[in-house]
DOLUMVO-218648 format. One record per atom (N, C-alpha, C): atom name; residue number from 0; x, y, z; residue in one letter. Coordinates in Angstrom, 3 decimals, always signed. Layout:
N
<pt 'CA'; NUM; <X; Y; Z>; 'A'> ...
# end
This chain:
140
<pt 'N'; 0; <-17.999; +1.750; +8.739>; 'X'> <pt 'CA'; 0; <-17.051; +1.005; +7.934>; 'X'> <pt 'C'; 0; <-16.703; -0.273; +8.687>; 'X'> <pt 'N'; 1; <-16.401; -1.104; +8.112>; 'X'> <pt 'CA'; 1; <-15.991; -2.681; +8.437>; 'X'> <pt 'C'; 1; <-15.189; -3.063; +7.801>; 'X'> <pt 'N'; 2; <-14.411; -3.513; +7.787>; 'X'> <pt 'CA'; 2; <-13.129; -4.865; +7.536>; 'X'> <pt 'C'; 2; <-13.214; -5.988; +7.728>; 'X'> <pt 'N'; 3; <-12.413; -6.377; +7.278>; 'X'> <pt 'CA'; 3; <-12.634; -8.069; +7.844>; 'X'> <pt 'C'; 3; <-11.037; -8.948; +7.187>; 'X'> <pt 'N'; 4; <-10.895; -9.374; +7.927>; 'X'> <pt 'CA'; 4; <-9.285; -10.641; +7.955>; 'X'> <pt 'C'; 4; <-10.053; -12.085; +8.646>; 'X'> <pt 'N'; 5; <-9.854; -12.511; +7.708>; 'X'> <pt 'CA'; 5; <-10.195; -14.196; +8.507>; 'X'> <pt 'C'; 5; <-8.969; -15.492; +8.301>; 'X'> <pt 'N'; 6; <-9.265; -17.039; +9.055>; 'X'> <pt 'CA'; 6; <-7.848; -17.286; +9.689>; 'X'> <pt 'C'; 6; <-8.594; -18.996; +9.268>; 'X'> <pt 'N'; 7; <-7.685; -19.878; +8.859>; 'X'> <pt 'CA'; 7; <-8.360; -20.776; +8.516>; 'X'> <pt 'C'; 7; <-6.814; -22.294; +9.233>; 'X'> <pt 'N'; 8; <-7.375; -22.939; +9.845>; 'X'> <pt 'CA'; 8; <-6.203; -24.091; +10.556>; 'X'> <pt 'C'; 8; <-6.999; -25.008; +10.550>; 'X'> <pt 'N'; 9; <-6.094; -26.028; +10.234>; 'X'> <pt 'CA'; 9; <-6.191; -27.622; +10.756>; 'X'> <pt 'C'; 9; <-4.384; -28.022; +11.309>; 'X'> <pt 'N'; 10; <-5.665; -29.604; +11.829>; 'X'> <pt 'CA'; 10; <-4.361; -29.813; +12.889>; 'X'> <pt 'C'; 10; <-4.469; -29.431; +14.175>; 'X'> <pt 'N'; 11; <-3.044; -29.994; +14.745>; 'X'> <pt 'CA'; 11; <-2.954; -29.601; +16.379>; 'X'> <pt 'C'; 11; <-2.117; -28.262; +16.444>; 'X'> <pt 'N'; 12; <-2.199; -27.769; +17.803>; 'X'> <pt 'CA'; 12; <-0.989; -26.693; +17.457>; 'X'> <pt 'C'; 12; <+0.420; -26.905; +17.156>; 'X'> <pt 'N'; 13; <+1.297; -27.677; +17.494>; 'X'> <pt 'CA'; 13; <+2.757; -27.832; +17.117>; 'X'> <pt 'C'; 13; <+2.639; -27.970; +15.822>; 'X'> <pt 'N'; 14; <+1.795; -29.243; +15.405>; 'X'> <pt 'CA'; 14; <+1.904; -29.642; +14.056>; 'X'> <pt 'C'; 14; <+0.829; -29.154; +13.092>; 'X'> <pt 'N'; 15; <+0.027; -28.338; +13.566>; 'X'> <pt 'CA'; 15; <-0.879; -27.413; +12.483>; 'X'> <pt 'C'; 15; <-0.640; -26.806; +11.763>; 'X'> <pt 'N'; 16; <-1.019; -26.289; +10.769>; 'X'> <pt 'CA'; 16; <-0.686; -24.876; +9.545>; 'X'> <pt 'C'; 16; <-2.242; -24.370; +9.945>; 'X'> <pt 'N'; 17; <-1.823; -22.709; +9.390>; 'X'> <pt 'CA'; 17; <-2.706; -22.580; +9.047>; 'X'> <pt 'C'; 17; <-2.702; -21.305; +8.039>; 'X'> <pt 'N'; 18; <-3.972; -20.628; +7.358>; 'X'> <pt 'CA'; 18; <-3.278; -19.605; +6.575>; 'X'> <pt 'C'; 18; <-4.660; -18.498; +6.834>; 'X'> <pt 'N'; 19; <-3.777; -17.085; +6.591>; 'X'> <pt 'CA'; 19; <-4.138; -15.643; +6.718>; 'X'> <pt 'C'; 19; <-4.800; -15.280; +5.610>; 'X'> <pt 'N'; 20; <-5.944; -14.701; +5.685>; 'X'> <pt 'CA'; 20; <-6.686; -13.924; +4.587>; 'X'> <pt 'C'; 20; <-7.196; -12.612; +4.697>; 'X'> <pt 'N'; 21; <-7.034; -11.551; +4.093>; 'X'> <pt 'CA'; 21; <-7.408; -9.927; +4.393>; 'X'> <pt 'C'; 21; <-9.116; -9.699; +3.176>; 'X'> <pt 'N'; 22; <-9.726; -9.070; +3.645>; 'X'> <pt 'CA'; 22; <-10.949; -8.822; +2.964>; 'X'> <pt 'C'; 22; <-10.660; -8.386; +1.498>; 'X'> <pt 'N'; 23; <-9.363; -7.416; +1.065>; 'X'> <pt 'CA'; 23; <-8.824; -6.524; +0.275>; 'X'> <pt 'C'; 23; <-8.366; -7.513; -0.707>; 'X'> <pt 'N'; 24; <-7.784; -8.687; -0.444>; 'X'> <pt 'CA'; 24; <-6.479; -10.025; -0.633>; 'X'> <pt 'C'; 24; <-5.441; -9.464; -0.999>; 'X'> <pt 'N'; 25; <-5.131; -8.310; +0.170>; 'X'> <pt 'CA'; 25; <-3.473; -8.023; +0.034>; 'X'> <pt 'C'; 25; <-2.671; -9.333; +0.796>; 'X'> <pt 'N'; 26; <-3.565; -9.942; +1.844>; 'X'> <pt 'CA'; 26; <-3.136; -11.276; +2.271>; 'X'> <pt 'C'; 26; <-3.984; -11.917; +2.159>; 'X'> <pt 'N'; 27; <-3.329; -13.337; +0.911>; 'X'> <pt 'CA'; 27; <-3.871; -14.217; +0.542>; 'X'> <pt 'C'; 27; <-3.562; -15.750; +0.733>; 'X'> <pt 'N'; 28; <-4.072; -16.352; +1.688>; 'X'> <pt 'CA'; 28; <-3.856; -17.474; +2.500>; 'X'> <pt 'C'; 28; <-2.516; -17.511; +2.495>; 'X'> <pt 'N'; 29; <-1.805; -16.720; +3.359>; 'X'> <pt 'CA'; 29; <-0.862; -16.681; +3.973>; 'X'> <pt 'C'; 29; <-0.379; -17.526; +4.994>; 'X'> <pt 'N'; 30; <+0.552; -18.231; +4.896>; 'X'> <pt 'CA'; 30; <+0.930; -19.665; +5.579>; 'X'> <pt 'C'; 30; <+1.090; -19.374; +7.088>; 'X'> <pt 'N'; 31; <+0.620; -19.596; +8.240>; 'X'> <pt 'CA'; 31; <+0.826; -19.441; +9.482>; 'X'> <pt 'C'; 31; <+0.771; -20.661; +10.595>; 'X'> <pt 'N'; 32; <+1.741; -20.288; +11.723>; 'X'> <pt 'CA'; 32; <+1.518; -21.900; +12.153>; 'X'> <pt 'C'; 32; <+2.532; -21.613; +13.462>; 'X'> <pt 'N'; 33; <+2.345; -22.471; +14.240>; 'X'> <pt 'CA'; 33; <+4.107; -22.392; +15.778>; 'X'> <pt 'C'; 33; <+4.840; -22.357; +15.246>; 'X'> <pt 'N'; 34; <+5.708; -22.667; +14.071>; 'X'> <pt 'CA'; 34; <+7.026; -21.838; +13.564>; 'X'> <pt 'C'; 34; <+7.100; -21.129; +13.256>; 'X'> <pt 'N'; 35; <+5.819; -20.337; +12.605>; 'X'> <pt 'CA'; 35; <+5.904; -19.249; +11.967>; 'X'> <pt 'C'; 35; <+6.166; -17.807; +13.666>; 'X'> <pt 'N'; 36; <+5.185; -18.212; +14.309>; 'X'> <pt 'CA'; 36; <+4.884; -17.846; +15.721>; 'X'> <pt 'C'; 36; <+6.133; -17.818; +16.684>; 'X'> <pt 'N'; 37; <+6.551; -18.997; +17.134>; 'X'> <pt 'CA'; 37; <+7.032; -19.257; +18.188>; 'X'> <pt 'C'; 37; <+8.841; -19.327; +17.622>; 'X'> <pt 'N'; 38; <+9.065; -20.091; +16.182>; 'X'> <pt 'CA'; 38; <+10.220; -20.307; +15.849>; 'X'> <pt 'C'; 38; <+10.385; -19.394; +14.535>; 'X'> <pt 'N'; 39; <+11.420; -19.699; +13.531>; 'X'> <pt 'CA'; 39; <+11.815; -18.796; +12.455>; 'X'> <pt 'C'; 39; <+11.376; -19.196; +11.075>; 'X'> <pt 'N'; 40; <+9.988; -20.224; +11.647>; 'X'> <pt 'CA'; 40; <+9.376; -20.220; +9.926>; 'X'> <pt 'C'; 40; <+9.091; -19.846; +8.866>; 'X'> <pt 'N'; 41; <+8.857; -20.001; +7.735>; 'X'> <pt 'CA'; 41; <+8.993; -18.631; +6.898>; 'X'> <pt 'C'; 41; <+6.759; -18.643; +6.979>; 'X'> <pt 'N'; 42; <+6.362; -17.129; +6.935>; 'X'> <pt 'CA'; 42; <+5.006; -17.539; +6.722>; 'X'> <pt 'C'; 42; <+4.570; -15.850; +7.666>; 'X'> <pt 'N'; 43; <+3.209; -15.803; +8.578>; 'X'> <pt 'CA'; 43; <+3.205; -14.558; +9.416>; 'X'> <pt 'C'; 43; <+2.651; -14.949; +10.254>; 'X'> <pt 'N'; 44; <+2.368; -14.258; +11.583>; 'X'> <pt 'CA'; 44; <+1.907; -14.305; +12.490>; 'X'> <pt 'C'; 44; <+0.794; -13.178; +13.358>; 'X'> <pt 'N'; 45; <-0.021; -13.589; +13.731>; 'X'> <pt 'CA'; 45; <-0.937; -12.294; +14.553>; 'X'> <pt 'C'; 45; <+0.230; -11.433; +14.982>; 'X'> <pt 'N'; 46; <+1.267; -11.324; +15.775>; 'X'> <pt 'CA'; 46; <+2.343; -10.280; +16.498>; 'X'> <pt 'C'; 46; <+2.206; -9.440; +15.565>; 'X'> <pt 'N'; 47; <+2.714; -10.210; +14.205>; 'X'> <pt 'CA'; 47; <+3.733; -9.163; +13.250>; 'X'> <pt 'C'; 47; <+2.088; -8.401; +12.410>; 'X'> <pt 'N'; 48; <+1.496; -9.253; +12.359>; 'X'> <pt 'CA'; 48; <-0.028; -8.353; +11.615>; 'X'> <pt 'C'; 48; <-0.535; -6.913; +12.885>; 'X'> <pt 'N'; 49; <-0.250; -7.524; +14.371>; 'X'> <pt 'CA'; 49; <-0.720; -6.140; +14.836>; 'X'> <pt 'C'; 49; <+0.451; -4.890; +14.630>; 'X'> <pt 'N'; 50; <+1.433; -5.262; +14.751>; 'X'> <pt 'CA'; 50; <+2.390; -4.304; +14.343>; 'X'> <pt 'C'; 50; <+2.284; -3.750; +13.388>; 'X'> <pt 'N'; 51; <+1.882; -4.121; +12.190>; 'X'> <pt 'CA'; 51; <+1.991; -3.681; +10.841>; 'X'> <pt 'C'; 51; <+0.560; -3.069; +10.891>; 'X'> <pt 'N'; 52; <-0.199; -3.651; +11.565>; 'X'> <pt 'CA'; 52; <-1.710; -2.532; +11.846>; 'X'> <pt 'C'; 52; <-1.232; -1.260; +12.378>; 'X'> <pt 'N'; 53; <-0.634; -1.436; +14.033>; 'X'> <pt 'CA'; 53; <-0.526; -0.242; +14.471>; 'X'> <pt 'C'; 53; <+0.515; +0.890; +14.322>; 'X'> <pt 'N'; 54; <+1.281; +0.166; +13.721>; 'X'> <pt 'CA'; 54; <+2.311; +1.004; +12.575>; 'X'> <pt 'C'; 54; <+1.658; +2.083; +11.571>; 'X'> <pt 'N'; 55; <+1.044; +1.340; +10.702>; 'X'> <pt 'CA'; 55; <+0.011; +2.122; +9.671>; 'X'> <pt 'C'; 55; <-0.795; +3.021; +10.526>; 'X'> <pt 'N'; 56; <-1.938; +2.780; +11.198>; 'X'> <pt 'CA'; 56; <-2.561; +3.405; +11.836>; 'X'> <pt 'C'; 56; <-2.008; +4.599; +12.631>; 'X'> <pt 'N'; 57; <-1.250; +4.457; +13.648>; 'X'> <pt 'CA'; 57; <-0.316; +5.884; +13.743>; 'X'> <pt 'C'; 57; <+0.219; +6.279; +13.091>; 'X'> <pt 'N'; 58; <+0.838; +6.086; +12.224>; 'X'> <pt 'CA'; 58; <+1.480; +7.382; +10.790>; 'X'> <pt 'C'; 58; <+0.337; +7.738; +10.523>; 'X'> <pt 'N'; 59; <-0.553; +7.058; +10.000>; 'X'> <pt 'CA'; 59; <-1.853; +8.077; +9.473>; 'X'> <pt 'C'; 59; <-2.432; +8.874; +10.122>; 'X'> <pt 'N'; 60; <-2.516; +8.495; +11.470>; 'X'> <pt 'CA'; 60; <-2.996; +9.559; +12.656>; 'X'> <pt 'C'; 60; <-2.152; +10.578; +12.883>; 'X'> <pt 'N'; 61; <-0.672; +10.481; +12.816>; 'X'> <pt 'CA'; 61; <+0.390; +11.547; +13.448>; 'X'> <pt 'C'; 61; <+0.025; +12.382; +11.700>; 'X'> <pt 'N'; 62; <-0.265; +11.821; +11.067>; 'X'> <pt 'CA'; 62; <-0.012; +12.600; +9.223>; 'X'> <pt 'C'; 62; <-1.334; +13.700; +9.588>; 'X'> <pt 'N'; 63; <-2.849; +13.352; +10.059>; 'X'> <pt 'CA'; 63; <-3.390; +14.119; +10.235>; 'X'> <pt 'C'; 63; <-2.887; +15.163; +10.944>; 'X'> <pt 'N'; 64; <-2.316; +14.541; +12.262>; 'X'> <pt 'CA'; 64; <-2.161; +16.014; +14.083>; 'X'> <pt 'C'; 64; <-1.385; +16.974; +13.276>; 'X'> <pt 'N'; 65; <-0.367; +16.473; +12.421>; 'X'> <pt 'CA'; 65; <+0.241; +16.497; +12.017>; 'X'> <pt 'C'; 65; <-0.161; +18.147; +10.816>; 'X'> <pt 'N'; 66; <-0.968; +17.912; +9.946>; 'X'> <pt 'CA'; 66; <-2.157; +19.013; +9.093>; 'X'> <pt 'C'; 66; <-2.961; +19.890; +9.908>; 'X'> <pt 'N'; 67; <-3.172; +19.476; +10.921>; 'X'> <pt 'CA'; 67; <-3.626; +20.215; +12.196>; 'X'> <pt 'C'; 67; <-3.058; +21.367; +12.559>; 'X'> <pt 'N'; 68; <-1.817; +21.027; +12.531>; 'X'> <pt 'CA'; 68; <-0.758; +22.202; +13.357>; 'X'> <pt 'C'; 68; <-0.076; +22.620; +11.939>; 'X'> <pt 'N'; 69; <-0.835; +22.746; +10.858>; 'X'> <pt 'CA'; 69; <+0.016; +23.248; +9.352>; 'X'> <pt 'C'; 69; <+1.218; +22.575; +9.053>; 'X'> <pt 'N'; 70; <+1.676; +21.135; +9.679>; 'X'> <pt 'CA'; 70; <+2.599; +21.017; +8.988>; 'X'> <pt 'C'; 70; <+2.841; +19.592; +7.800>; 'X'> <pt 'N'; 71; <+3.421; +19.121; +7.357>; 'X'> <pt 'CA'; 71; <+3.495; +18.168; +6.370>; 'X'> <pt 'C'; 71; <+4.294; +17.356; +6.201>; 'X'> <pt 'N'; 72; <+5.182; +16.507; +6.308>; 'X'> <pt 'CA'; 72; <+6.118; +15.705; +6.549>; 'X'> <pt 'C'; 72; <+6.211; +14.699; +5.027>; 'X'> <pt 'N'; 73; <+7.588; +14.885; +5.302>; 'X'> <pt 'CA'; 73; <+7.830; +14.319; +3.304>; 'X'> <pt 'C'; 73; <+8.143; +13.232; +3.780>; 'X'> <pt 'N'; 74; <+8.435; +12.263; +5.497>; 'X'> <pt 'CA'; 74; <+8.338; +11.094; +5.700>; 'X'> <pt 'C'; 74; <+8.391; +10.293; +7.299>; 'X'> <pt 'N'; 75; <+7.462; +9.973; +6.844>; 'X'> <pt 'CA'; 75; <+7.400; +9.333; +8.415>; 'X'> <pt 'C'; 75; <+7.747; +7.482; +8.183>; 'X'> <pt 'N'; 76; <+8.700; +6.820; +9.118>; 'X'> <pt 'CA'; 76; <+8.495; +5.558; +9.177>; 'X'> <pt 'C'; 76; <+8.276; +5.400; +10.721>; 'X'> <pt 'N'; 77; <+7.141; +4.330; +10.740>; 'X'> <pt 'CA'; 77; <+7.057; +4.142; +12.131>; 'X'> <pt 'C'; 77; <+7.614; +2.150; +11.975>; 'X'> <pt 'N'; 78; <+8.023; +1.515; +13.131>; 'X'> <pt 'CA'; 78; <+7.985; +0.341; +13.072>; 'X'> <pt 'C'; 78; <+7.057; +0.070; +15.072>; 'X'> <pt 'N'; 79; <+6.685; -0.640; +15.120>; 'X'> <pt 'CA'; 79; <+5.946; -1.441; +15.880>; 'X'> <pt 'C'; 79; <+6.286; -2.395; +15.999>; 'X'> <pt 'N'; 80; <+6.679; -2.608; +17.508>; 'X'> <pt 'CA'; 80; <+7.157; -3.808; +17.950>; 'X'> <pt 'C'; 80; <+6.533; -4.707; +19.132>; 'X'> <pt 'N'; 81; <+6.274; -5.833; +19.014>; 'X'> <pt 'CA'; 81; <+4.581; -5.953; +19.575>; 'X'> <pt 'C'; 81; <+5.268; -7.085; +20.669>; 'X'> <pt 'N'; 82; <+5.473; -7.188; +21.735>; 'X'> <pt 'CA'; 82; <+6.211; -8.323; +22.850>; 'X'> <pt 'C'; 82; <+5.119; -9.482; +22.905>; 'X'> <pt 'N'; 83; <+4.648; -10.552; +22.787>; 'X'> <pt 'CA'; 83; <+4.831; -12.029; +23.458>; 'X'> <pt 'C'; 83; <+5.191; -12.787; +24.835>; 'X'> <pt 'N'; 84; <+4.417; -12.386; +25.248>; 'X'> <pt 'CA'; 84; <+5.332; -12.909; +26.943>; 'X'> <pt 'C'; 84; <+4.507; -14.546; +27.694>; 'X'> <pt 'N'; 85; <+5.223; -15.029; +28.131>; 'X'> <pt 'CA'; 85; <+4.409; -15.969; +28.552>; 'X'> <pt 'C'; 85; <+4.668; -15.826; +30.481>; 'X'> <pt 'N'; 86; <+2.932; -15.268; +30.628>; 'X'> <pt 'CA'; 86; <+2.957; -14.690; +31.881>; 'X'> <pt 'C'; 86; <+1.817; -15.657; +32.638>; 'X'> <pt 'N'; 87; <+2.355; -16.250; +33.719>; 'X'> <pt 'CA'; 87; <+1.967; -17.335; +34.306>; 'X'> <pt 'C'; 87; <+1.132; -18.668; +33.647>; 'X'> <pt 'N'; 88; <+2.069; -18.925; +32.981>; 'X'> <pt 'CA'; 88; <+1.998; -20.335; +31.648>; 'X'> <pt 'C'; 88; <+0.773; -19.854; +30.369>; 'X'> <pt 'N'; 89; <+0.668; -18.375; +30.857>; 'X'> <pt 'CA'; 89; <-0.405; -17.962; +29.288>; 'X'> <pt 'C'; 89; <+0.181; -17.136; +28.526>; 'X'> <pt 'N'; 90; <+0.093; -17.568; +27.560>; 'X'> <pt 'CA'; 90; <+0.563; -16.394; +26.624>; 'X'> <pt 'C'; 90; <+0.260; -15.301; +26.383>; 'X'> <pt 'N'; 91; <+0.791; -13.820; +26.701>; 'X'> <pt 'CA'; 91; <-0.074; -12.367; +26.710>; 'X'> <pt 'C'; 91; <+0.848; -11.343; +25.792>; 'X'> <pt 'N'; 92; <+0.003; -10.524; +24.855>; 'X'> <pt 'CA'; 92; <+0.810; -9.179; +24.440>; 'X'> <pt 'C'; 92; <+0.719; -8.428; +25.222>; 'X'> <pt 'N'; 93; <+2.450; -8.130; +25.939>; 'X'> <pt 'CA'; 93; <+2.159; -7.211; +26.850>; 'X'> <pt 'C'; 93; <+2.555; -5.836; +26.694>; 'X'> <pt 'N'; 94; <+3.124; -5.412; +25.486>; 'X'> <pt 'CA'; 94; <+3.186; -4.225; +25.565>; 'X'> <pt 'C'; 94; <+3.707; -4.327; +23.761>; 'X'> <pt 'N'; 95; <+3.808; -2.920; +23.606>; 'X'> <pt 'CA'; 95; <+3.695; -2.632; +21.727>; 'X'> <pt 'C'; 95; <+5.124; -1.584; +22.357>; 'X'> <pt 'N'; 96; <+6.244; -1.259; +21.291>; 'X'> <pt 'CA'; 96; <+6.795; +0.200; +21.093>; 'X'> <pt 'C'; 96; <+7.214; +0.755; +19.703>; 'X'> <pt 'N'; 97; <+6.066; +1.840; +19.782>; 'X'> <pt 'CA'; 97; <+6.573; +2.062; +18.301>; 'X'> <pt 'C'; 97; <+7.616; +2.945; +18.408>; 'X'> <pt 'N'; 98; <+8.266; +2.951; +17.585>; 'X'> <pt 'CA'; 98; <+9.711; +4.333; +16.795>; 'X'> <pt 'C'; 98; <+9.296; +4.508; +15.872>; 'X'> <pt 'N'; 99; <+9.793; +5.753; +15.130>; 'X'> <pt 'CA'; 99; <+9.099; +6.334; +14.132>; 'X'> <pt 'C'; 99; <+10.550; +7.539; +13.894>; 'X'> <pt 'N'; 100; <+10.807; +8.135; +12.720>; 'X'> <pt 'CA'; 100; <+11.762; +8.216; +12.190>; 'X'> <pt 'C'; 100; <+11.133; +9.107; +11.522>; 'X'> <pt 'N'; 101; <+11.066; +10.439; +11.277>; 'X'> <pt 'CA'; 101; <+10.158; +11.477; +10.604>; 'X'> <pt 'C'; 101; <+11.216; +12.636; +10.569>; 'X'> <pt 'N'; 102; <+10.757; +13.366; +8.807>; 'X'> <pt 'CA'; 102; <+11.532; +14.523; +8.344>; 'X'> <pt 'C'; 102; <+10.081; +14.909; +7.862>; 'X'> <pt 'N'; 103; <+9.916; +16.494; +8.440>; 'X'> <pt 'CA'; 103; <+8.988; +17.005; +8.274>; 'X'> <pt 'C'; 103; <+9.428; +18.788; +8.689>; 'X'> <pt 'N'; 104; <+9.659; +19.225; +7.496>; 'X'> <pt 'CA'; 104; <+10.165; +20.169; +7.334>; 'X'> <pt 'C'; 104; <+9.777; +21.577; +7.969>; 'X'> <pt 'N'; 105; <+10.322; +22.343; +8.877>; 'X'> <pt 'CA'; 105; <+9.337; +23.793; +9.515>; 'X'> <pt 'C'; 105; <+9.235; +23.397; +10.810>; 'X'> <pt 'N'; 106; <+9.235; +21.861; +11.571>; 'X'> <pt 'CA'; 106; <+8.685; +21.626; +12.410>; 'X'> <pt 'C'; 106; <+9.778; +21.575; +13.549>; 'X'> <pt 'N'; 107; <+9.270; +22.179; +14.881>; 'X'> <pt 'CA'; 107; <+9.781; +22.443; +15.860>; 'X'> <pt 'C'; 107; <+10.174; +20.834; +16.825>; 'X'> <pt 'N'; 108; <+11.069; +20.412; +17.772>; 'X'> <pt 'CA'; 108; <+10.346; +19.152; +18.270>; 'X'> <pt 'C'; 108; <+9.299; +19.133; +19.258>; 'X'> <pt 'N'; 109; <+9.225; +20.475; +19.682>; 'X'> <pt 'CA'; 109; <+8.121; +20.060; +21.035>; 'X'> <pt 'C'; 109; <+6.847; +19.917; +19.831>; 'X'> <pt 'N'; 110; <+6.617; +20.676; +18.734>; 'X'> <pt 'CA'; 110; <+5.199; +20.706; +17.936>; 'X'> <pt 'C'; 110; <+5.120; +19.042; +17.660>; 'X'> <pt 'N'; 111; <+6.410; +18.391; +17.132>; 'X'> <pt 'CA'; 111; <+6.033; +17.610; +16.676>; 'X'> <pt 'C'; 111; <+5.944; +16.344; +17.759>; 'X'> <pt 'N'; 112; <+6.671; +16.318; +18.683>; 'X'> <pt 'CA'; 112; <+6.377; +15.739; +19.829>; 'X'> <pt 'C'; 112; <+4.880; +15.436; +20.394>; 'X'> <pt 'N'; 113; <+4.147; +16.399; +20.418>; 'X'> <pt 'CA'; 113; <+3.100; +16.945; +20.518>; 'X'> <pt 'C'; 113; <+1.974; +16.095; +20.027>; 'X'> <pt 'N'; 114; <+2.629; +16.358; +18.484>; 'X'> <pt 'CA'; 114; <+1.641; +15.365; +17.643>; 'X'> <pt 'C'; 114; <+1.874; +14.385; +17.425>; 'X'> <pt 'N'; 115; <+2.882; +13.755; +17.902>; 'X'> <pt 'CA'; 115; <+3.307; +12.344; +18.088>; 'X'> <pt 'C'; 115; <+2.288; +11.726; +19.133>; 'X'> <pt 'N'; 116; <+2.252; +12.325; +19.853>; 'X'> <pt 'CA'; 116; <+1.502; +11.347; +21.228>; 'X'> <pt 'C'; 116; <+0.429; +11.475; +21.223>; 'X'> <pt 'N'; 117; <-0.353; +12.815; +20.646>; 'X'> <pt 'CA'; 117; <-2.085; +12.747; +20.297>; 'X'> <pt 'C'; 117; <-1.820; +11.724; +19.181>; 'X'> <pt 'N'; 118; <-1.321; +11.350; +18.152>; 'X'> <pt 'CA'; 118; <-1.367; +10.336; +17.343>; 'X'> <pt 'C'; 118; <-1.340; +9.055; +17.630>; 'X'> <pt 'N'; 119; <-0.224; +8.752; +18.815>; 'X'> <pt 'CA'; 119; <-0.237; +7.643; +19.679>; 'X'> <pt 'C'; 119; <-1.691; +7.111; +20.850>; 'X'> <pt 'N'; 120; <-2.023; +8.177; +21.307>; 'X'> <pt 'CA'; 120; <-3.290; +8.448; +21.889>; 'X'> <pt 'C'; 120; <-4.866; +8.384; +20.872>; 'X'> <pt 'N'; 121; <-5.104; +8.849; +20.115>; 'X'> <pt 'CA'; 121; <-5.907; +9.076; +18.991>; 'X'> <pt 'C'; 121; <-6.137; +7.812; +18.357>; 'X'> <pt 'N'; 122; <-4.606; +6.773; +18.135>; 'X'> <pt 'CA'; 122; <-5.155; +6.283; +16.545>; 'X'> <pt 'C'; 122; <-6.185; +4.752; +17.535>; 'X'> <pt 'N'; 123; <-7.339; +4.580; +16.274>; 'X'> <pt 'CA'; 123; <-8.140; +3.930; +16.715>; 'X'> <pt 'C'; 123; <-6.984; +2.278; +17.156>; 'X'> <pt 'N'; 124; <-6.352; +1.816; +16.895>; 'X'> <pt 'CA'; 124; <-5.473; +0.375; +16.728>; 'X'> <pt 'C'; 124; <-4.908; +0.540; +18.663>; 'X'> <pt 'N'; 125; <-4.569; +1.972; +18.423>; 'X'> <pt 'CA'; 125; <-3.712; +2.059; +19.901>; 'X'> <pt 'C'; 125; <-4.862; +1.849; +21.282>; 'X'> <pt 'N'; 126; <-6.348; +2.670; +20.800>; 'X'> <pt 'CA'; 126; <-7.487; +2.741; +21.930>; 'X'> <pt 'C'; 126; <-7.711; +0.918; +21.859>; 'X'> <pt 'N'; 127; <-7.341; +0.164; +20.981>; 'X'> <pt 'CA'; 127; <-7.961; -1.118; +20.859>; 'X'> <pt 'C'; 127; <-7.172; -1.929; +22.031>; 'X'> <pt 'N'; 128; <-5.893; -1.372; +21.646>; 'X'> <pt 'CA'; 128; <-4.799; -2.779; +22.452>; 'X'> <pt 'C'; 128; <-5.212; -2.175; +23.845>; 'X'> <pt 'N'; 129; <-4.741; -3.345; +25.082>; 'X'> <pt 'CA'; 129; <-4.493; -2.604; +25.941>; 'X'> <pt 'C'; 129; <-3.052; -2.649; +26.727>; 'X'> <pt 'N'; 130; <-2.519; -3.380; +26.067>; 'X'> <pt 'CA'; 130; <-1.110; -3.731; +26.266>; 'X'> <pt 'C'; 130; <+0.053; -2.338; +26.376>; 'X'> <pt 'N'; 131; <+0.404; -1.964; +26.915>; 'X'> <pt 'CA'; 131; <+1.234; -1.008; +27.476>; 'X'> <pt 'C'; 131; <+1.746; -0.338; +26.358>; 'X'> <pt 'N'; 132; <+1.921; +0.939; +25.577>; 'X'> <pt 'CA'; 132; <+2.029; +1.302; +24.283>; 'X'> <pt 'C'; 132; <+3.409; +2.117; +24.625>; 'X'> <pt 'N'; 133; <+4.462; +2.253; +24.396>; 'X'> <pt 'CA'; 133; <+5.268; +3.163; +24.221>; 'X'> <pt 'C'; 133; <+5.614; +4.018; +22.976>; 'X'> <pt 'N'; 134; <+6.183; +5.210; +22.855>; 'X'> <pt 'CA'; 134; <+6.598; +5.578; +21.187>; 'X'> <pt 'C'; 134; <+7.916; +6.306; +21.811>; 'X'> <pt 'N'; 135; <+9.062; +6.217; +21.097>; 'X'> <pt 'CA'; 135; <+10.106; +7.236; +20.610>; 'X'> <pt 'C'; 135; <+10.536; +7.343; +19.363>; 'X'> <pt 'N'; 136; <+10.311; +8.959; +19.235>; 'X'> <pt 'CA'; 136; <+9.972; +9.276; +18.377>; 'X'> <pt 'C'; 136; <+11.044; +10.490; +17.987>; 'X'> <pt 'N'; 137; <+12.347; +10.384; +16.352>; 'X'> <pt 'CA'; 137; <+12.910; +11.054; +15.914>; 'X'> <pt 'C'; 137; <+12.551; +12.194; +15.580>; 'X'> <pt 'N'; 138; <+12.937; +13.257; +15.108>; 'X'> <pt 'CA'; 138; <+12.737; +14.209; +14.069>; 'X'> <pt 'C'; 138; <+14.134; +14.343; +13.038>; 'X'> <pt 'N'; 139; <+14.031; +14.268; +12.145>; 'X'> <pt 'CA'; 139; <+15.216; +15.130; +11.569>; 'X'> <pt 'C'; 139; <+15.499; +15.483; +10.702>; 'X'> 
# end
C-alpha cells in the first residue's frame, strides 16, 4: 500500500505561501506558510499533520491490542503533541506526547496500560519518528 500527500510553495520563506494536498483530497490545497508554522496564521502545518497522523495511527493500533486481549472500547481520544525546537540554530522535532482519554468497558488498567504501549510501540507513524515519543494514558 502507498499514500501520498504532496506540498506545493512559491516565494521565500517569511514571505512564501504555500498549500497542502492529501492523495484522498481530504486536504485540498491547504494554505501553509511561516505564519501558519512559526506564528498564529490561519492555514496548517507539517507539526500539526504529524500529530494528526500519529494520533490516528495509535488509536487504531491500541483499537487492535486492544481486540487482542477481548476487549472493545466505546472511545478512545488520543491528541498528539508534536514539539519544534530550535536546537543549535536548526530546527528539530524533538519529541511527540500523546494522551489519550479511553472508556472501554471490562478493562482492568494494567490490561489496558499494556495495550497502550504495544500500541505506542507497534503503530507504524511511531517506528517512523525518531523523536522521543511519550504517552499518558487515562482509563475511565
Amino acid at each position: 500500500m502507498k499514500k501520498s500527500g504532496s506540498a506545493v510553495w512559491s516565494g521565500g520563506l517569511k514571505d512564501g505561501k504555500g498549500f497542502i494536498s492529501t492523495e484522498s483530497t481530504v486536504l485540498d490545497n491547504v494554505p501553509y506558510g511561516f505564519n501558519t508554522r512559526f506564528e498564529d496564521g490561519p492555514g496548517s502545518n507539517p507539526e500539526e499533520l504529524i500529530g494528526a497522523a500519529h494520533a490516528a495511527c495509535f488509536t487504531m493500533a491500541l483499537s487492535g491490542q486492544l481486540g487482542e486481549a477481548g476487549l472493545r472500547a466505546t472511545a478512545l481520544k488520543t491528541t498528539a503533541e508534536v514539539s519544534l525546537d530550535k536546537i543549535d540554530g536548526n530546527y528539530a522535532i524533538t519529541s511527540v506526547h500523546l494522551t489519550l482519554i479511553a472508556t472501554i468497558p471490562g478493562a482492568t488498567n494494567e490490561a489496558f496500560q499494556e495495550a497502550a504501549l504495544r500500541a505506542k510501540l507497534g503503530c507504524p507513524v511511531s517506528k517512523l519518528l525518531v523523536a522521543n515519543i511519550t504517552l499518558e494514558a487515562h482509563l475511565e
